[in-house]
C-alpha positions as CSV (number, residue, x, y, z in Angstrom):
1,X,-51.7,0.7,104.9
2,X,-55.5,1.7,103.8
3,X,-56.2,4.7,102.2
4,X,-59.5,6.5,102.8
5,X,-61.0,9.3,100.0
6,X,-62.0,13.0,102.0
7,X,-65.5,12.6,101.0
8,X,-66.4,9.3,102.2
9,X,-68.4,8.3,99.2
10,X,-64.8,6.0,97.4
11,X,-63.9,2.5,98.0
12,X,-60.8,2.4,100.8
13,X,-57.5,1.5,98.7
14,X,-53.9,0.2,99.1
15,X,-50.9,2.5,98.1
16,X,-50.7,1.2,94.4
17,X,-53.7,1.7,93.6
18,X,-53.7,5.3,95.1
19,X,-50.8,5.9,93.4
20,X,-52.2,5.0,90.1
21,X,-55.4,6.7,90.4
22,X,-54.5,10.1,91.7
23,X,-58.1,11.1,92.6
24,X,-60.7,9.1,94.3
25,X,-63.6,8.5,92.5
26,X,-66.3,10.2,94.6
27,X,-63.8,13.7,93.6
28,X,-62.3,13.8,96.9
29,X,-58.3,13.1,97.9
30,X,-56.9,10.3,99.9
31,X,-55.4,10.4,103.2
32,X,-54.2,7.5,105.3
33,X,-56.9,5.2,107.0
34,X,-54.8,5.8,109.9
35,X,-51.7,8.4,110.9
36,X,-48.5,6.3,111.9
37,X,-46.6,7.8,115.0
38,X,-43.0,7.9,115.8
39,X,-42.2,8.1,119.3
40,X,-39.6,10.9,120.4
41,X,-36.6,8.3,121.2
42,X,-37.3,7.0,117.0
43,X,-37.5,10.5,115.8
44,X,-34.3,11.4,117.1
45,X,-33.0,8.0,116.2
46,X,-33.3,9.0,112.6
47,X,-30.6,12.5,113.2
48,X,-28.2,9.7,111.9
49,X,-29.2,9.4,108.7
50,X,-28.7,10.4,105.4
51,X,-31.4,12.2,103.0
52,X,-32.1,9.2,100.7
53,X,-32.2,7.1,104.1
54,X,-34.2,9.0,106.0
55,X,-36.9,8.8,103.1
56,X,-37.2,5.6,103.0
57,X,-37.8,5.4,106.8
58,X,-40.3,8.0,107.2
59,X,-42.5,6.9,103.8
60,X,-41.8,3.4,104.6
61,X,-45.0,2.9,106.8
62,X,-47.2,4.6,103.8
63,X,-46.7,1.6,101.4
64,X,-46.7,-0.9,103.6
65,X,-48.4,-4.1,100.8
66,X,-47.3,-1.9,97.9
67,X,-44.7,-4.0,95.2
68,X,-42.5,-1.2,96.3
69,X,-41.9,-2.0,100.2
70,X,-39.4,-4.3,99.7
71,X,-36.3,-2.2,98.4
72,X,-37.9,1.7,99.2
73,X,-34.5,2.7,100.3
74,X,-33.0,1.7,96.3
75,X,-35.9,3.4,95.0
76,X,-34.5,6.7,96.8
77,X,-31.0,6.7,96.5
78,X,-31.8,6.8,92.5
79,X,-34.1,9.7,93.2
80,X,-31.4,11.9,94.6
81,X,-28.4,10.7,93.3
82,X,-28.7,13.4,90.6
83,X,-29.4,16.4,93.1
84,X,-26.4,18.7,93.0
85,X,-26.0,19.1,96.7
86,X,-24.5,16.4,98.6
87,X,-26.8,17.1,101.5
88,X,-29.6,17.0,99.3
89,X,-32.0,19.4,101.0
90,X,-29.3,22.0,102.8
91,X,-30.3,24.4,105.7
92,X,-28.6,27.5,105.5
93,X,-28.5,30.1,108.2
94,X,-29.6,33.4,107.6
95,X,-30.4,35.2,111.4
96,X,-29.7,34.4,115.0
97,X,-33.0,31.6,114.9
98,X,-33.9,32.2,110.9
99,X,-32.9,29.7,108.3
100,X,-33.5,28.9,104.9
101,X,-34.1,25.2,104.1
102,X,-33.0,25.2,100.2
103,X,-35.3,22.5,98.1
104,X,-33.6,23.8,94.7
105,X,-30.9,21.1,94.4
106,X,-33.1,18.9,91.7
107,X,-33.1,18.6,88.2
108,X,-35.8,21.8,87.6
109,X,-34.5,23.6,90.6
110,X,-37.8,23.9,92.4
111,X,-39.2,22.2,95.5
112,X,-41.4,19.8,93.4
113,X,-38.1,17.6,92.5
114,X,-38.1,16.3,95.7
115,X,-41.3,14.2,95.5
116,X,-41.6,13.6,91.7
117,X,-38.1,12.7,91.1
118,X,-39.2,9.5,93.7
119,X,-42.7,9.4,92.5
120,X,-41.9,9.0,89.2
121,X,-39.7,6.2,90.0
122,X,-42.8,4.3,91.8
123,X,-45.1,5.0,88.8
124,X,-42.3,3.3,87.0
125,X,-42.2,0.2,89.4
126,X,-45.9,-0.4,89.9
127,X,-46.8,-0.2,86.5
128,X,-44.2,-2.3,85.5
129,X,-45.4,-4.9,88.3
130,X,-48.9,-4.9,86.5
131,X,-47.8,-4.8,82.8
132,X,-50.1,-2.0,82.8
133,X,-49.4,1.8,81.3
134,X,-51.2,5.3,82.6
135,X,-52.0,8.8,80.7
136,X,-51.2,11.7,83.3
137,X,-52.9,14.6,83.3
138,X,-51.6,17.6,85.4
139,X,-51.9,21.5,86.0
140,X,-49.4,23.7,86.8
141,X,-49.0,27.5,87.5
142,X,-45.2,27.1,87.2
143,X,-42.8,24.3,89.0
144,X,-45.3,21.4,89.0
145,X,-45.0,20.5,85.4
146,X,-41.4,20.8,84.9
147,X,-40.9,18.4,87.7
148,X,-43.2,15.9,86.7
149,X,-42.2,16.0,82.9
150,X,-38.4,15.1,84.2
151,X,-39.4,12.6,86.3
152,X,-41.7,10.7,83.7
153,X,-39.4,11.9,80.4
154,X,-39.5,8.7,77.9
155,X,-41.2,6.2,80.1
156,X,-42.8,3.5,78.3
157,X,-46.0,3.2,80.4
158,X,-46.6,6.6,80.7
159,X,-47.8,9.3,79.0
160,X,-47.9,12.8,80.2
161,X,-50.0,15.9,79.1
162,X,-49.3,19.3,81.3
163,X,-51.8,22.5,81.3
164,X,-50.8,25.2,82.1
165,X,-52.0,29.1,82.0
166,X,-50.9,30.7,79.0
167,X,-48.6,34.0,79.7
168,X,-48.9,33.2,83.7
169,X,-45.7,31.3,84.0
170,X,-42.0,32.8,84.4
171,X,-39.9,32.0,81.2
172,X,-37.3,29.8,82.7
173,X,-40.6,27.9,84.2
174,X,-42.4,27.5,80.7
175,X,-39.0,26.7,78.8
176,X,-38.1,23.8,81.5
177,X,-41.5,22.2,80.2
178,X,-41.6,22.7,76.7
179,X,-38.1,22.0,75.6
180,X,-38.1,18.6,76.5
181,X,-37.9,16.4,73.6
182,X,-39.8,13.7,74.7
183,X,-43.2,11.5,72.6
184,X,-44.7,10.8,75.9
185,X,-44.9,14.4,76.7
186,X,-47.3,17.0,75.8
187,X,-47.4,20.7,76.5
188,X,-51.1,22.5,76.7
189,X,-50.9,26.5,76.9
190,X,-54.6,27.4,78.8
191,X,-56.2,30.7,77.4
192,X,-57.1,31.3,81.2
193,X,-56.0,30.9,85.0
194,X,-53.7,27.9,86.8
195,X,-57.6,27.2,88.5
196,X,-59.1,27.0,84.8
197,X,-56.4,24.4,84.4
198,X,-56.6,22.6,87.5
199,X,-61.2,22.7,87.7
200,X,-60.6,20.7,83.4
201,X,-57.9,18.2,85.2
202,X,-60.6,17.6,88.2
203,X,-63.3,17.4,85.2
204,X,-61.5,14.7,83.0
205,X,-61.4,12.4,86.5
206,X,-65.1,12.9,87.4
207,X,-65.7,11.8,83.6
208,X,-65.6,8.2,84.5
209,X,-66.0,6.9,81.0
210,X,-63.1,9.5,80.0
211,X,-61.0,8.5,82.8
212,X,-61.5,4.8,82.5
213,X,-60.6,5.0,78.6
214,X,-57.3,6.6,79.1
215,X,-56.6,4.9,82.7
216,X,-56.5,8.7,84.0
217,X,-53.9,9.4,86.7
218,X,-52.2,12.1,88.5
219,X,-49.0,14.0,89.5
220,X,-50.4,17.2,90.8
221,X,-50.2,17.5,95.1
222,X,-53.8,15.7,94.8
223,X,-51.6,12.6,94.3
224,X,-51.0,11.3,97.9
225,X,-47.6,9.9,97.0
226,X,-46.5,13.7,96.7
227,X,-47.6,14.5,99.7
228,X,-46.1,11.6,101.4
229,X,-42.7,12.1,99.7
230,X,-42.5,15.6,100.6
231,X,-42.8,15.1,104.9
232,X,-39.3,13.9,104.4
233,X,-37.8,17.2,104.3
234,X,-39.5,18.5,107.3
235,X,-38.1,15.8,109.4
236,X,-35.1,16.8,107.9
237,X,-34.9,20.3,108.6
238,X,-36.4,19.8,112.1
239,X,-33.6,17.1,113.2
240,X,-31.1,19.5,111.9
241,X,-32.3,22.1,114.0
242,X,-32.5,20.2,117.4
243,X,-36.1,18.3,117.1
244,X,-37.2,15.9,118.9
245,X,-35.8,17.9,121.8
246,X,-37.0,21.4,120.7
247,X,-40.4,22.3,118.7
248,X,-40.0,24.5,115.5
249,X,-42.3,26.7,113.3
250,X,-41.8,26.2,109.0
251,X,-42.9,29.1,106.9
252,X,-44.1,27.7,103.2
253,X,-45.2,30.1,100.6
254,X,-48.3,28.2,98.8
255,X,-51.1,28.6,96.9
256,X,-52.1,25.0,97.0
257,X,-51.9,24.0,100.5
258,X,-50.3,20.5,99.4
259,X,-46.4,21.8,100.4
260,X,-47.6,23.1,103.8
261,X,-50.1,20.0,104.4
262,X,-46.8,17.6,104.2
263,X,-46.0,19.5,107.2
264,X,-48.6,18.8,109.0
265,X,-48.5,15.2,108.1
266,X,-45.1,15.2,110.1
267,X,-47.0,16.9,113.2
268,X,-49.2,14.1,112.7
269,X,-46.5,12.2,113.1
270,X,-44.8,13.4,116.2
271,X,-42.9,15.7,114.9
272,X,-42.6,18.6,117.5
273,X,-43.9,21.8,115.1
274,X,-45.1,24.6,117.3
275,X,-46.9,26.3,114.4
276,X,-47.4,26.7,110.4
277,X,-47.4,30.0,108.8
278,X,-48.5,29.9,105.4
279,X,-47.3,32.5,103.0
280,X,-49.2,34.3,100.7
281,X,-49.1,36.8,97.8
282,X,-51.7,39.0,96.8
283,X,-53.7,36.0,96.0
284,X,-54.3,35.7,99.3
285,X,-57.4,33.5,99.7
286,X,-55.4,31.0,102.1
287,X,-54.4,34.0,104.6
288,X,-58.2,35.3,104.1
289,X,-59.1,31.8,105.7
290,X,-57.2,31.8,108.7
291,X,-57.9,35.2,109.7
292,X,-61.5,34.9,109.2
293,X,-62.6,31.2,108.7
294,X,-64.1,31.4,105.6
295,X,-63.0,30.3,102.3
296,X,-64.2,33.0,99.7
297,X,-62.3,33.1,96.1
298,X,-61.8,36.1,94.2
299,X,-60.0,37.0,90.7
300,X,-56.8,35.9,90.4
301,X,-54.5,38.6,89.8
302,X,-50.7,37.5,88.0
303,X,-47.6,38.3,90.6
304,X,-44.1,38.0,90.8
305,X,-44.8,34.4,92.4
306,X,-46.7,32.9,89.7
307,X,-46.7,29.5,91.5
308,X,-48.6,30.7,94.1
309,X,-51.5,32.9,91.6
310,X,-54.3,30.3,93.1
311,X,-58.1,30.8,94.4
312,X,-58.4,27.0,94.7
313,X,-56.6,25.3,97.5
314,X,-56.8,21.6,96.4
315,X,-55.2,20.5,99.4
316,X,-57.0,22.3,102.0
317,X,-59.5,19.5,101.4
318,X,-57.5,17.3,103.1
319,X,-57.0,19.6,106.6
320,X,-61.1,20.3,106.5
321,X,-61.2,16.4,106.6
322,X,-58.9,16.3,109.6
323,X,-60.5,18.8,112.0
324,X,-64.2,17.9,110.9
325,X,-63.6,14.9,112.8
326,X,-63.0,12.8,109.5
327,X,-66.5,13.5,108.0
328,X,-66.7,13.2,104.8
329,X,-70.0,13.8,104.4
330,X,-69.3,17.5,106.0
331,X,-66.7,17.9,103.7
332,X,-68.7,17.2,100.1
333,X,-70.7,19.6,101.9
334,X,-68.5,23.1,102.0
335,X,-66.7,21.8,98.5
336,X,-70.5,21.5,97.1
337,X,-71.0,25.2,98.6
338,X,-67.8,26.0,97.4
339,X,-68.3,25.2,93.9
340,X,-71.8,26.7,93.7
341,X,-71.3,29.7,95.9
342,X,-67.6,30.3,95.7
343,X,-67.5,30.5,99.6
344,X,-67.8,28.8,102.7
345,X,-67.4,28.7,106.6
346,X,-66.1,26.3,108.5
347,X,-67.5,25.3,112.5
348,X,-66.0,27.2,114.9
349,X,-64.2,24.2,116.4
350,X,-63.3,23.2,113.5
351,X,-61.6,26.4,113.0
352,X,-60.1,27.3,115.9
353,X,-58.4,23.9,115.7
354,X,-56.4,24.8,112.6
355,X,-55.5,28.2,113.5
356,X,-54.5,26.9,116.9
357,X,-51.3,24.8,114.6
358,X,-51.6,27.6,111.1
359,X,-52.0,31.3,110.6
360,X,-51.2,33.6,107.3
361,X,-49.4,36.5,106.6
362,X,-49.8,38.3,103.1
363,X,-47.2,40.2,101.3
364,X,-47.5,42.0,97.8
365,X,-45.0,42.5,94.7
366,X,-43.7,45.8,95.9
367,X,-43.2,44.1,99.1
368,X,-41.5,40.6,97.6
369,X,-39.2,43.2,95.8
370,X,-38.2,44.8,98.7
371,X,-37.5,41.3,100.7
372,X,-35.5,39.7,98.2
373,X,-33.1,43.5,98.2
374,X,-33.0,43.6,101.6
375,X,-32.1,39.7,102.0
376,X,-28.9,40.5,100.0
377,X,-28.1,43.6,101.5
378,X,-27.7,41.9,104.6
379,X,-26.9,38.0,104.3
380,X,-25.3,38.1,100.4
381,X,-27.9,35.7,99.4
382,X,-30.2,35.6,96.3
383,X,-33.7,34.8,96.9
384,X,-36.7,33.8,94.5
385,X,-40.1,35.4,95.1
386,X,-41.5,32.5,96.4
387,X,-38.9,32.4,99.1
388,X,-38.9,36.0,100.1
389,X,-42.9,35.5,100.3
390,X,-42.2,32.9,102.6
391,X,-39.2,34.8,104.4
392,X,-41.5,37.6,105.3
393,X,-44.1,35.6,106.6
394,X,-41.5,34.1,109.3
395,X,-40.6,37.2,110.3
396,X,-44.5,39.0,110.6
397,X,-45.7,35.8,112.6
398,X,-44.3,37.3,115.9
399,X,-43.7,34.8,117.0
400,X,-41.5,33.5,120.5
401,X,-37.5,34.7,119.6
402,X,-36.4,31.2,121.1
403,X,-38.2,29.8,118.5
404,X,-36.3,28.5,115.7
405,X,-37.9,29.6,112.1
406,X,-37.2,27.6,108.5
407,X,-38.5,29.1,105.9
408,X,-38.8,26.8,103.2
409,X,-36.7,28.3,99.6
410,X,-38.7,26.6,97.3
411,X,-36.9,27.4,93.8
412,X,-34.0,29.0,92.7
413,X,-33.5,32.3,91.9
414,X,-32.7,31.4,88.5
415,X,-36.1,30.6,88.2
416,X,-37.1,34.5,88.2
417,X,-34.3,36.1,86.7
418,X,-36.0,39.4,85.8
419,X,-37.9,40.0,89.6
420,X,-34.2,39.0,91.4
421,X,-32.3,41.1,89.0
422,X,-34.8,44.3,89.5
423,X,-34.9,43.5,93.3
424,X,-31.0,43.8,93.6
425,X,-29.3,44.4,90.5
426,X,-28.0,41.2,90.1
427,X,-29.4,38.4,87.4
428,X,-28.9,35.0,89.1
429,X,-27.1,32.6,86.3
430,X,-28.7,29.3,85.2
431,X,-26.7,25.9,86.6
432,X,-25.0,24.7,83.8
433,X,-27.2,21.6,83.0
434,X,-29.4,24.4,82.0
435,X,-27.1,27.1,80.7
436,X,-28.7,26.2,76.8
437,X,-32.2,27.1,78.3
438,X,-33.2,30.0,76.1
439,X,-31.3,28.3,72.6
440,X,-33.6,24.9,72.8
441,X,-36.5,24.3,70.8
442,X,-40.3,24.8,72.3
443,X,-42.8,22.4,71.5
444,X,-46.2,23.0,73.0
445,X,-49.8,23.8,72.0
446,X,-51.9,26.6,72.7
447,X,-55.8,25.7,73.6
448,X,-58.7,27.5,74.4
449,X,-60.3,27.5,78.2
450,X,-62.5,24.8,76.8
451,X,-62.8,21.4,78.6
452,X,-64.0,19.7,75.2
453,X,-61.2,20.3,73.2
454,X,-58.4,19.9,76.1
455,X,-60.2,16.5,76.1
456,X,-60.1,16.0,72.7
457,X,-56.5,16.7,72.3
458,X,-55.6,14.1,75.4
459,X,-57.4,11.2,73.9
460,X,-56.2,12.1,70.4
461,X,-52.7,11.6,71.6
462,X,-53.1,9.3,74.6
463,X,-51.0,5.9,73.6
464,X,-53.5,4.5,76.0
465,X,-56.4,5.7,75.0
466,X,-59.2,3.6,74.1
467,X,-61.7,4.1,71.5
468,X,-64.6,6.1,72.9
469,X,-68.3,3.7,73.2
């Protein structure tokens, strides 16, 4: 399997090397050369299988040459062996077509875990294959981190530094980052926004001398293998639901697009999914899009779903290359207007191909409040904000009745304690792995939105860093 960069302008690479370098060089984000298809009679073939199984089978064509092909399915059974549901990603019903498909069973109880906790484990493998080491930089605006700091925890060839925006996290979030004692890990707290965060970790990779010294790479969603890891759990969701012999619709609350653009890859596929609806809070620049078809930022404004306080969908990039016919030229062209203007529009085809498969629905704090309350009222069950952003966007698509709906729960409601306990009186308790939480040490540093001295800091505490020319 070749991979091919959105932009057209970056050498065509195998998996590994994809892998390792996160971003492609012309600042655009890989995507298969070419989609592989399932036919229906393999699709429901794969109803059989269990969740480490099933991973292997569906990301198997994605690394087809890489040193990891040859024993995928060992690489994922020691990803989710830990996971503290034995069905690893359960689907829980909530209405007569309505379910809940709960990606909270990881280590850092957010959907993240699913992909890192296996990514992490082929960072391991490949650079161990080239006796080689990497320095990861990542931004989160809550989950993203944690996840990526448990899966790369003490690693020898790795070294991992996390930014993310000062004050714009939940507690739990921020604690399950800097509380991990750890020397390859490294906290930054951003005086600024999750997109200040995310524009410096774009920056370092543009700075080729930079990212050459520190052999630069990347865990965020703009890493294909995240992408690639996470399709496994629509399959999963939609087998367990009927599919290949009925279509579905997935709600995904996200602010990045990368969740929701798994999804997709599994339509891609030939995985029957009548439609996408993405939810959004009040940072709604992805429901904007889809109602109008142009991409215009505003301020970000902080939310009781904090991982979804975004202007900057990474991973829309990657959709944009799909329905402009695979033109990357057209694509450097609205990310150039993008960054310049802070806007653009997309052809007309081009975007009544994606809402023909996507629309958006919107729903504010007062709102999520009143979701997650009424969500226990009726079913008994505690929902994050995330989730009831998501849950509400199911039900406000209007969608066909016969139509079966999973919403994906993307963290536990331990995650928020304060919005689930003000929503419905009840404060959702910790798991017990991380019932010590609030007692353990913090160990982070606080920096200025200034790309110099985040960069500074990396290389002054980059195992791999060389010495700057």
């Amino acid at each position: 399997m070749r991979y091919v960069s959105t932009r057209g302008r970056a050498p065509d690479l195998g998996f590994d090397d994809v892998l390792l370098s996160g971003l492609a060089t012309d600042g655009g984000l890989y995507v298969p050369a070419k989609w592989p298809i399932l036919t229906r009679a393999e699709i429901a073939g794969l109803a059989s299988l269990d969740y480490p199984a099933l991973a292997a089978r569906i990301m198997a064509p994605f690394v087809e040459g890489s040193v990891l092909a040859g024993d995928l399915e060992s690489l994922t059974r020691a990803a989710y062996a830990s996971f503290t549901h034995k069905a690893v990603a359960p689907l829980k019903q909530i209405g007569a077509n309505d379910w809940l498909v709960e990606l909270f069973h990881g280590p850092t109880l957010a959907f993240k875990d699913y992909a890192l906790q296996a990514v992490g484990l082929m960072f391991d493998r490949v650079l161990k294959a080239r006796s080689s080491r990497v320095t990861i930089v990542g931004a989160t605006s809550g989950d993203t981190g944690s996840a990526a700091i448990e899966a790369t925890r003490g690693k020898d060839a790795v070294d991992i530094f996390i930014l993310h925006p000062e004050g714009r996290t939940s507690e739990v979030q921020r604690r399950q980052m800097t509380t991990v004692d750890a020397a390859n890990v490294h906290n930054i707290a951003v005086k600024g926004t999750f997109d200040d965060c995310q524009d410096m970790v774009k920056a370092m990779f543009a700075d080729t001398n930079f990212r050459g010294d520190l052999n630069l790479s990347a865990v965020n969603s703009i890493n294909w293998a995240r992408i690639m890891a996470q399709v496994v759990y629509y399959f999963w969701a939609a087998l367990a639901v009927g599919a290949p012999y009925r279509s579905v619709a997935f709600s995904v609350p996200t602010g990045n697009f990368g969740n929701v653009f798994a999804g997709f890859v599994a339509q891609r596929m030939g995985l029957p999914i009548a439609k996408f609806i993405v939810g959004s809070n009040s940072n709604d620049i992805l429901t904007r899009f889809f109602e109008t078809g142009a991409m215009t930022q505003q301020g970000v404004v902080a939310t009781l779903s904090p991982s979804m306080d975004i202007q900057v969908s990474s991973n829309f990039e990657r959709l944009l290359f799909e329905n402009l016919h695979r033109d990357g030229a057209a694509v450097s062209r609205l990310m150039d207007q993008l960054k310049q203007s802070g806007s653009y529009r997309v052809p007309d085809e081009a975007y009544q191909a994606m809402v023909a498969g996507f629309t958006g629905r919107r729903l504010d704090d007062a709102g999520t409040k009143r979701i997650i309350g009424d969500t226990y009222k009726s079913t008994g069950e505690l929902i994050d904000p995330h989730t009831a952003v998501g849950l509400y966007a199911a039900r406000a698509a209007n969608l066909p009745a016969e139509l079966p709906r999973l919403t994906l729960a993307t963290a536990h409601p331990a995650k928020f304690p304060a919005a689930v306990k003000d929503a419905t009186g009840i404060a959702p308790a910790l798991p017990a792995s991380l019932a010590d939480l609030f007692t353990r040490k913090e160990r982070f540093t606080v920096l200025p939105n200034d790309l110099a001295q985040v960069k500074a800091f990396v290389r002054a505490h980059a195992r791999s860093a060389k010495a700057p020319a």
